[in-house]
Rosetta silent file (secondary structure, phi, psi, omega in degrees, C-alpha in Angstrom):
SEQUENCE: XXXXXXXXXXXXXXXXXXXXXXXXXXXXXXXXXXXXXXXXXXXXXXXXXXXXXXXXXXXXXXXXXXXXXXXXXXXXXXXXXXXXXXXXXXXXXXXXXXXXXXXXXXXXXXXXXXXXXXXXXXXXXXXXXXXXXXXXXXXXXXXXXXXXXXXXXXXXXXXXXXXXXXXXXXXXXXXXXXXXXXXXXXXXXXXXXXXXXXXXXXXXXXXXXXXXXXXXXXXXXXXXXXXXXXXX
SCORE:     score description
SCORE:     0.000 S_00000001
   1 L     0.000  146.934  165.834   89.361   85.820  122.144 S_00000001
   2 L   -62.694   89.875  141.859   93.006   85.863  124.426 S_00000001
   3 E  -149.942  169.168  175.952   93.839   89.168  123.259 S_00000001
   4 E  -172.363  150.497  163.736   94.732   92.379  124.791 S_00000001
   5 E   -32.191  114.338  172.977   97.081   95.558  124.297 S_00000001
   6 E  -138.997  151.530  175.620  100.902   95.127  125.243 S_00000001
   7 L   -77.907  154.665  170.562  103.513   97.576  125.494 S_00000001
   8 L  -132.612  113.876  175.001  107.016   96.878  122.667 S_00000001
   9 L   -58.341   55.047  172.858  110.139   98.356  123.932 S_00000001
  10 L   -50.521   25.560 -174.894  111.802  100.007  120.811 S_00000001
  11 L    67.930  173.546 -172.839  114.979  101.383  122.467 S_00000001
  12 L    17.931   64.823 -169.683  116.431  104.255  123.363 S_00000001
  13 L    76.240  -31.793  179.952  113.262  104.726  125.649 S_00000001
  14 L   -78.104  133.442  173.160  110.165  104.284  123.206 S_00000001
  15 L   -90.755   87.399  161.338  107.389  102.532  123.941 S_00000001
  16 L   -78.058 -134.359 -166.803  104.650  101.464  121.550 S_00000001
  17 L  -158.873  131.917 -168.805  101.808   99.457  121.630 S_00000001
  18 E  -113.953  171.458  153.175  100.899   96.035  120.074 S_00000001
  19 E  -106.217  111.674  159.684   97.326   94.475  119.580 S_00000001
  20 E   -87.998  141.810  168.920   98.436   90.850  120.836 S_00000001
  21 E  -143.791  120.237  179.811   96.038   87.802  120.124 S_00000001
  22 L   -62.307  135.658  169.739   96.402   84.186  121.480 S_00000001
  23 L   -97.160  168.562  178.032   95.472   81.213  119.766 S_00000001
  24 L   -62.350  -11.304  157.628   93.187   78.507  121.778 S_00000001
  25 L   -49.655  -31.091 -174.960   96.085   76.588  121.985 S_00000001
  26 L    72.656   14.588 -171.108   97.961   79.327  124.279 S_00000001
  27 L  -179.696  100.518 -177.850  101.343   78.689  121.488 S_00000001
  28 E  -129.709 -179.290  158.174  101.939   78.904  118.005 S_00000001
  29 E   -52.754  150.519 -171.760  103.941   80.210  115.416 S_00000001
  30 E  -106.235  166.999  171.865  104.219   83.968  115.516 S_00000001
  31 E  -125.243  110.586  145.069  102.679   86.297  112.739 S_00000001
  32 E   -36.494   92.611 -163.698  103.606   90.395  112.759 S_00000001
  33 E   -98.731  142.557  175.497  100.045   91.474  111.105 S_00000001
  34 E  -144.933  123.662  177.786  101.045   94.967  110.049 S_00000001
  35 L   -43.425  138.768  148.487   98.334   97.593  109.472 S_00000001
  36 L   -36.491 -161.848 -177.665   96.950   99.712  106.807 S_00000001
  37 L  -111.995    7.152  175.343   97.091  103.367  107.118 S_00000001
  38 L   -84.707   14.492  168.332   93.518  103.564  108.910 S_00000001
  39 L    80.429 -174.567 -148.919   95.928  102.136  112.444 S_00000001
  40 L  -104.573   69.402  170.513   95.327   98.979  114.522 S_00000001
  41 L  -121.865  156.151 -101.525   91.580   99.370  114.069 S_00000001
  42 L   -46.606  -60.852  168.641   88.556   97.481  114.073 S_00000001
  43 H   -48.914  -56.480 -161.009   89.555   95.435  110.995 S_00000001
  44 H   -61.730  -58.543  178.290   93.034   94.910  111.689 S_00000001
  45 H   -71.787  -54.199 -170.263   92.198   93.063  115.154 S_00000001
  46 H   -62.162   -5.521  167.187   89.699   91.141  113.854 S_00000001
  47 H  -105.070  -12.897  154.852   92.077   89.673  111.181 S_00000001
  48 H   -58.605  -64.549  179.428   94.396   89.387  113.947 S_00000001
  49 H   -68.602  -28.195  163.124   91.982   87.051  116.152 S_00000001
  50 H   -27.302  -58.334 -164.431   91.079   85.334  112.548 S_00000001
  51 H   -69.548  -54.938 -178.431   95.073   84.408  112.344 S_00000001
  52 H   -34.035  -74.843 -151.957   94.834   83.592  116.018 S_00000001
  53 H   -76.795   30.143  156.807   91.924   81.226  116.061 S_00000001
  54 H  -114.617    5.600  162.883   94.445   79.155  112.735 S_00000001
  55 H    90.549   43.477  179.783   96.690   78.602  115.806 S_00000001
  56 E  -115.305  154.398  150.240   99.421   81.881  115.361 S_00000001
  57 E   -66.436  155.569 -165.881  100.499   84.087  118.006 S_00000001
  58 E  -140.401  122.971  160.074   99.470   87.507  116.241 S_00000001
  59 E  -129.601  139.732  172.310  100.875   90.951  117.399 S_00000001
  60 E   -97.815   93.296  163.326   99.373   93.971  115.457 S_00000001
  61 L   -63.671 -170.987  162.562  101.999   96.544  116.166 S_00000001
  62 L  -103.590   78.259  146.492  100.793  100.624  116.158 S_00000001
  63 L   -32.896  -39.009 -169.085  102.910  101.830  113.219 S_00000001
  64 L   -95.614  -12.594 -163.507  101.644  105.791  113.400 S_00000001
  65 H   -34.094  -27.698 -159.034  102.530  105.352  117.758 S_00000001
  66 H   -94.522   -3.424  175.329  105.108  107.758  117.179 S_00000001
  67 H  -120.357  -33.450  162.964  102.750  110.931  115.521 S_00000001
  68 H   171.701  122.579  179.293   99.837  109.663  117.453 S_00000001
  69 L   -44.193  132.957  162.161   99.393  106.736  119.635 S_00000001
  70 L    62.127   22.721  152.867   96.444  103.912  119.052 S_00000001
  71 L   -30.582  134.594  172.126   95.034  105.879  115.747 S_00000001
  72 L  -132.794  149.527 -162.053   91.732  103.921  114.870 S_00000001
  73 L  -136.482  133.388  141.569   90.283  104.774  111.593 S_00000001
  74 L   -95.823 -150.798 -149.273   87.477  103.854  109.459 S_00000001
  75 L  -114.388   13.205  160.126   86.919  103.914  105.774 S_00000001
  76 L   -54.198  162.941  177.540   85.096  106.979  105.362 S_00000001
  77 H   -54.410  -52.229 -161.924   86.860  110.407  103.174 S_00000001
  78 H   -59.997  -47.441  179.281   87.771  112.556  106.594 S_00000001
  79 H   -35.436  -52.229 -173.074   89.221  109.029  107.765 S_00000001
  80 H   -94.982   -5.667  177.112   91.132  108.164  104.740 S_00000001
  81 H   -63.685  -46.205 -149.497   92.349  112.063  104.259 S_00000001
  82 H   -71.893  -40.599 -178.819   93.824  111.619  107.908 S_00000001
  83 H   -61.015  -52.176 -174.924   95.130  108.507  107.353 S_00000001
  84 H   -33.387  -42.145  168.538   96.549  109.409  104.343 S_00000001
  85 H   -45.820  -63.047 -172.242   98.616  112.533  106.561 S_00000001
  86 H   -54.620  -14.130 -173.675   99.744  109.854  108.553 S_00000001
  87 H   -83.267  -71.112 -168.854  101.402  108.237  105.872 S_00000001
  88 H   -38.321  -48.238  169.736  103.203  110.986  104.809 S_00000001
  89 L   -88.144   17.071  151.294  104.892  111.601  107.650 S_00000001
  90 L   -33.237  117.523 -153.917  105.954  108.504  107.971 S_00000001
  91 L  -117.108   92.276 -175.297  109.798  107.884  108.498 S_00000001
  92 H   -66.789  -20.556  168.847  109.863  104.488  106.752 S_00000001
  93 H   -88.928  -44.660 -177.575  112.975  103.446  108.002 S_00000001
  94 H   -73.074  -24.313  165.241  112.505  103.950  111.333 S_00000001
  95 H   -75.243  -25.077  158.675  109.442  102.314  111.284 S_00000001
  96 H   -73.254   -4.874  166.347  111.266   98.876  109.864 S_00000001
  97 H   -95.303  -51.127  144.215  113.067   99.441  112.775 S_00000001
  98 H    -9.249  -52.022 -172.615  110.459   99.866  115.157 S_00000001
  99 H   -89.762  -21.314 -174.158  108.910   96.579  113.770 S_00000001
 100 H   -50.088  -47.998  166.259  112.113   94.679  113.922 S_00000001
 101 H   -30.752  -39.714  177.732  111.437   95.279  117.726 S_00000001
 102 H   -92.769  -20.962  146.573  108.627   94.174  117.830 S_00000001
 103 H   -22.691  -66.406 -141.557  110.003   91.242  115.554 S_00000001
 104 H   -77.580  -23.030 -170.455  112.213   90.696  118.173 S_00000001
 105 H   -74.218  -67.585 -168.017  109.366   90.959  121.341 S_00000001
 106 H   -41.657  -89.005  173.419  107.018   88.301  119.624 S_00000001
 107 H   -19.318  -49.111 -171.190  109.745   86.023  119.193 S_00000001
 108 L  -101.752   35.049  126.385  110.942   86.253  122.752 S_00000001
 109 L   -43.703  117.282 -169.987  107.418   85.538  123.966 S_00000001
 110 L   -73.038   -4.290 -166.327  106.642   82.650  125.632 S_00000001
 111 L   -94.852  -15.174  170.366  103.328   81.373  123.840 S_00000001
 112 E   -74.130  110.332 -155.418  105.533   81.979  120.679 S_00000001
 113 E   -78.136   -6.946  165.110  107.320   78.515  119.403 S_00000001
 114 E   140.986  -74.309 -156.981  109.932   80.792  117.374 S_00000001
 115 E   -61.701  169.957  168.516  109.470   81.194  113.645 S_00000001
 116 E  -163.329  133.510  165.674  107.539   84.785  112.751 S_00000001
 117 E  -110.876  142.210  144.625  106.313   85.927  109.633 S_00000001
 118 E   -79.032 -170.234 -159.266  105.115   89.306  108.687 S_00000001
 119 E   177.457  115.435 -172.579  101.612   89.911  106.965 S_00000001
 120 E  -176.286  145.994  178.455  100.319   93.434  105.972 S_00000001
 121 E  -119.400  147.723 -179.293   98.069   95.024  103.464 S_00000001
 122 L    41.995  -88.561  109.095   98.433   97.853  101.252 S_00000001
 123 L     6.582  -79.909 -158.951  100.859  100.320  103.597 S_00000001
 124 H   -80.175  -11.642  152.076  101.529   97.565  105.960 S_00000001
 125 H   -95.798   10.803  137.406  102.195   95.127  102.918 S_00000001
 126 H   -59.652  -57.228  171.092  104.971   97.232  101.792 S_00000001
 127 H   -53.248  -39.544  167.972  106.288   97.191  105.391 S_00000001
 128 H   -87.906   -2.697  142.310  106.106   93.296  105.669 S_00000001
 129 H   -72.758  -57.432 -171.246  108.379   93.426  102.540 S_00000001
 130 H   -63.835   -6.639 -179.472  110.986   95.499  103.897 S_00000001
 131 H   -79.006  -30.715  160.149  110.305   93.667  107.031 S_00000001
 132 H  -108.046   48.601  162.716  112.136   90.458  105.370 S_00000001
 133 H  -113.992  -27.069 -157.087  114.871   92.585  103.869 S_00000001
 134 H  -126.244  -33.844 -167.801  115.234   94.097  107.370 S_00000001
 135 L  -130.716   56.091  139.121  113.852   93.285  110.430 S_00000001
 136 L    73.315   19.017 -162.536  114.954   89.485  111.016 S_00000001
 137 L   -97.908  164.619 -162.990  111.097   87.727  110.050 S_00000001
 138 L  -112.458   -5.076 -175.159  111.321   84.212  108.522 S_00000001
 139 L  -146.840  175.980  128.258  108.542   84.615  106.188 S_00000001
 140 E  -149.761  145.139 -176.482  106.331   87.393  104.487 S_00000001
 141 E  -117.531  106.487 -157.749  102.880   87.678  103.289 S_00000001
 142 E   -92.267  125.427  127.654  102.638   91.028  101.260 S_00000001
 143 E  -140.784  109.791 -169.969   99.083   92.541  100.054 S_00000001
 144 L    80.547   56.960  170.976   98.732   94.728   97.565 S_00000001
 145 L   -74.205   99.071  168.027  101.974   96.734   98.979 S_00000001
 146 L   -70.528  119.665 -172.082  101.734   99.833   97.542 S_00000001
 147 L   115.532  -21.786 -179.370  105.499  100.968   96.754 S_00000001
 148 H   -23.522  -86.158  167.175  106.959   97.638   96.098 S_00000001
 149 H   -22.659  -84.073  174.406  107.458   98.126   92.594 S_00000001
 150 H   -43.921   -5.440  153.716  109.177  100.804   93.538 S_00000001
 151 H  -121.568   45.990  153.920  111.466   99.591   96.197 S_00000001
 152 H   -70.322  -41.930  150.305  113.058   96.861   94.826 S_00000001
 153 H    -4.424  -65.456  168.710  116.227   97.497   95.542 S_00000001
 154 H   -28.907  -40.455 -153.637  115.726   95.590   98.833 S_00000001
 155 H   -48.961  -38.801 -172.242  114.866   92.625   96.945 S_00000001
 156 H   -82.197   -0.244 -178.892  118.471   91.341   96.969 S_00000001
 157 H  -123.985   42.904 -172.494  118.931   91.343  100.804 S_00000001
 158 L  -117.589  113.468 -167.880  115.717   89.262  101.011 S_00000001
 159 L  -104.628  -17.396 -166.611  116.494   85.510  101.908 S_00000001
 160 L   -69.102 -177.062  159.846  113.132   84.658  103.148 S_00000001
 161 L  -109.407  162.583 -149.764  110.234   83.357  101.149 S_00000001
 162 L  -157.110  135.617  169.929  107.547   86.160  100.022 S_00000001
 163 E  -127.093  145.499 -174.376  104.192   86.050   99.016 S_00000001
 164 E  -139.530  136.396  167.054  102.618   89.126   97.123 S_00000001
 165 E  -126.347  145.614 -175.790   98.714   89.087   96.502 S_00000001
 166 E  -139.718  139.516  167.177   98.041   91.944   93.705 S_00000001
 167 E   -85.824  120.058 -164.422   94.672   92.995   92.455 S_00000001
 168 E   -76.087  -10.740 -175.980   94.685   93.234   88.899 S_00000001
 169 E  -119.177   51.563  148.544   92.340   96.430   88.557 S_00000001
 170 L   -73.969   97.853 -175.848   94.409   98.432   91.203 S_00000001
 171 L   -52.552  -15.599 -179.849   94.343  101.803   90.675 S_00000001
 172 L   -98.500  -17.378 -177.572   97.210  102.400   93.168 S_00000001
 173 L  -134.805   95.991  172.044   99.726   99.529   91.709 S_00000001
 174 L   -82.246  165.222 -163.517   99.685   99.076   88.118 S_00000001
 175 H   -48.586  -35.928  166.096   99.945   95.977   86.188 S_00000001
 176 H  -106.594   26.465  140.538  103.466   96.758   85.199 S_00000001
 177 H   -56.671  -68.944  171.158  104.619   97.092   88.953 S_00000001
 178 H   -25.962  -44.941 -146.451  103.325   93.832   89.173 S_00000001
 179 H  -100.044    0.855  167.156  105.169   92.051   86.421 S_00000001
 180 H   -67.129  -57.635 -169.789  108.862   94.293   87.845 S_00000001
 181 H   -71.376  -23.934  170.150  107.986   92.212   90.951 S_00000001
 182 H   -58.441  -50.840  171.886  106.844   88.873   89.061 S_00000001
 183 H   -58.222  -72.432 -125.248  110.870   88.985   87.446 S_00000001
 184 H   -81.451   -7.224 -166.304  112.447   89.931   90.554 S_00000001
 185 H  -123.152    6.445  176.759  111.277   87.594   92.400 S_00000001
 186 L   -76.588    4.064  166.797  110.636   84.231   89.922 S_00000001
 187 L  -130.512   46.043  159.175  113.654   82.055   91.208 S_00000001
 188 L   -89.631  127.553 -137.399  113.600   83.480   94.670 S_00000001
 189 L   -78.156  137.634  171.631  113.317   80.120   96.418 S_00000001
 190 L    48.297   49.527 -155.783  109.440   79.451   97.861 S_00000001
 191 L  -122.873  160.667  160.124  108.476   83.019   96.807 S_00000001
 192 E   175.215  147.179  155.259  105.154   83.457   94.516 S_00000001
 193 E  -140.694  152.303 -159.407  102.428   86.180   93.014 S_00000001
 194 E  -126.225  142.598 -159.073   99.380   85.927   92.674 S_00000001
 195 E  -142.902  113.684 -171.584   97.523   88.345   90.786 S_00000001
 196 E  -106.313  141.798 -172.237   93.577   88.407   91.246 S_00000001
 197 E   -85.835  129.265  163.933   91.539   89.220   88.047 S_00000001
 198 E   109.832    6.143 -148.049   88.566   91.386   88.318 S_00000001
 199 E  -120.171  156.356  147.601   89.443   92.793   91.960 S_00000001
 200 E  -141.085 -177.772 -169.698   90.650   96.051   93.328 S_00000001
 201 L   -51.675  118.881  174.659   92.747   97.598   96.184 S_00000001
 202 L   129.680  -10.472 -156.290   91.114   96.621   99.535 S_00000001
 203 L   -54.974  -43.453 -164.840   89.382   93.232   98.354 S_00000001
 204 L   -89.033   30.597 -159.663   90.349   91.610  101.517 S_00000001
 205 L  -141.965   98.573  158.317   89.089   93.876  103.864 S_00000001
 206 L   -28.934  -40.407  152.795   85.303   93.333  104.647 S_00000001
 207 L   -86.280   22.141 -173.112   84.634   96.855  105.280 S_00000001
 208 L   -97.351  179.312 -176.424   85.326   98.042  102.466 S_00000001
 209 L   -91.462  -42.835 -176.952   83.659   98.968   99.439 S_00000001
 210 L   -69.381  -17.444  178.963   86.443   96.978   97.478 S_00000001
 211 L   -56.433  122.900  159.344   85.776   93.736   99.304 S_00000001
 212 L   -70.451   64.929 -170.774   85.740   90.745   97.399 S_00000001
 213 H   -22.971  -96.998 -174.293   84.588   87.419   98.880 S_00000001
 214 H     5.771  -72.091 -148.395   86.135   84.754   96.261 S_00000001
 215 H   -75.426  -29.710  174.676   89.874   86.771   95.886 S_00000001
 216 H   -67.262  -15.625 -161.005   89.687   86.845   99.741 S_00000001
 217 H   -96.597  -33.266 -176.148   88.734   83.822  100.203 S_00000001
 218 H   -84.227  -23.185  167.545   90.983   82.515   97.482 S_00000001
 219 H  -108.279  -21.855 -176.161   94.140   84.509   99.456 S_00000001
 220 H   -77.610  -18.265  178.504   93.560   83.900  102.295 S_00000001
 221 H   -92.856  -51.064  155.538   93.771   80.107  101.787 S_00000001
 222 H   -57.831  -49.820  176.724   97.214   80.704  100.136 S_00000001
 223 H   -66.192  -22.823 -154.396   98.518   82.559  103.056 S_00000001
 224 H  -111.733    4.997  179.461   97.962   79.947  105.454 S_00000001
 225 H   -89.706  -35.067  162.250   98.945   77.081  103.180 S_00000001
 226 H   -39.769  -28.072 -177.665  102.205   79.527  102.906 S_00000001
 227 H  -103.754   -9.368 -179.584  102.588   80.161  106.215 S_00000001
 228 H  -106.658   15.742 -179.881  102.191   76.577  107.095 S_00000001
 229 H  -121.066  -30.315 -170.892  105.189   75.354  104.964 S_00000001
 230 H   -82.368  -42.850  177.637  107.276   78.710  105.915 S_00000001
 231 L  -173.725   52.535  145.639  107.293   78.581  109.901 S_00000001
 232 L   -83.573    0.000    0.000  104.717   76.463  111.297 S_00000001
């Protein structure tokens, strides 16, 4: 794979850190992939060079950079306690600001052709919803965004089109989360959820316990037909 580590200028001095990945093409569309709370780790770049090698530019920003740089996590207890820390202190607005930055660096890349969607699971699919209420992306692919339900609010300064994949036996987002976001969003223009039966939080993430060929296989085929009507 093209990929390697770049710094994203957030203002007023701060630096993070992206995982960038190139498609063989050297120029695509761009996609934000925005992380769980286990950091830009193992997983996260390898579904970044996945997205890559479908012909997207992909930057994985570092979301925790600002409590501790380049976190890498697995899926172990001590792992998910820490991550879990990391969440909390988590200043959610400033991190939609943070990715709007990074929004804005992808975009003024040259191998990038313009459009950008965000794309994030569980943590980081909450973040690429507020990322097209907030930080300027042209698309978003949501999964299993824990808080959603609960921030709708947002909903109305969302112009983009939005995709939400929800696991129907998620213990962290129950079924009537789901169906708050199924209203708020059925006649938002190219928008849809998809709700997989028999699944639970994590299905798309191979290293997991929760992984799920089929519904992965099965969303993953829906983001990219989504992403290829939204800003290819």
């Amino acid at each position: 794979m093209n990929a390697s580590w770049i710094d994203i200028d957030v203002g007023e001095g701060g630096r993070a850190s992206g995982y960038l990945s190139l498609p063989p093409t050297g120029a695509g569309p761009g996609i934000l992939l925005v992380q769980e709370i286990f950091g830009v780790n193992a997983h996260i770049r390898a579904v970044a060079d996945q997205y890559a090698m479908d012909g997207f530019v992909v930057l994985a920003p570092d979301v925790f950079w600002r409590a501790e740089p380049r976190v890498d996590l697995g899926y172990g207890d001590a792992d998910r306690e820490k991550g879990f820390a990391l969440l909390k202190q988590l200043d959610f607005g400033r991190a939609v600001a943070d990715l709007a930055a990074a929004v804005a660096a992808l975009r003024a890349r040259p191998e990038c052709t313009g459009k950008v969607a965000s794309l994030g699971f569980c943590m980081g699919g909450l973040l690429a919803y507020l990322c097209a209420a907030d930080a300027g992306v042209d698309a978003a692919v949501c999964y299993y965004g824990g808080g959603i339900p609960d921030r709708l609010a947002a909903a109305p300064r969302i112009r983009v089109p939005v995709l939400f994949h929800f696991a129907a036996e998620d213990a962290h987002i129950p079924l009537a989360g789901v169906e708050k976001v199924k209203v708020e969003f059925a006649q938002h223009p190219g928008s849809a959820v998809h709700v997989y039966a028999g699944v639970g939080h994590g299905f798309n993430c191979w290293a997991r316990a929760a992984y799920n060929q089929a519904a992965a296989a099965l969303a993953r085929g829906r983001s990219l037909a989504f992403l290829a009507t939204t800003i290819a």
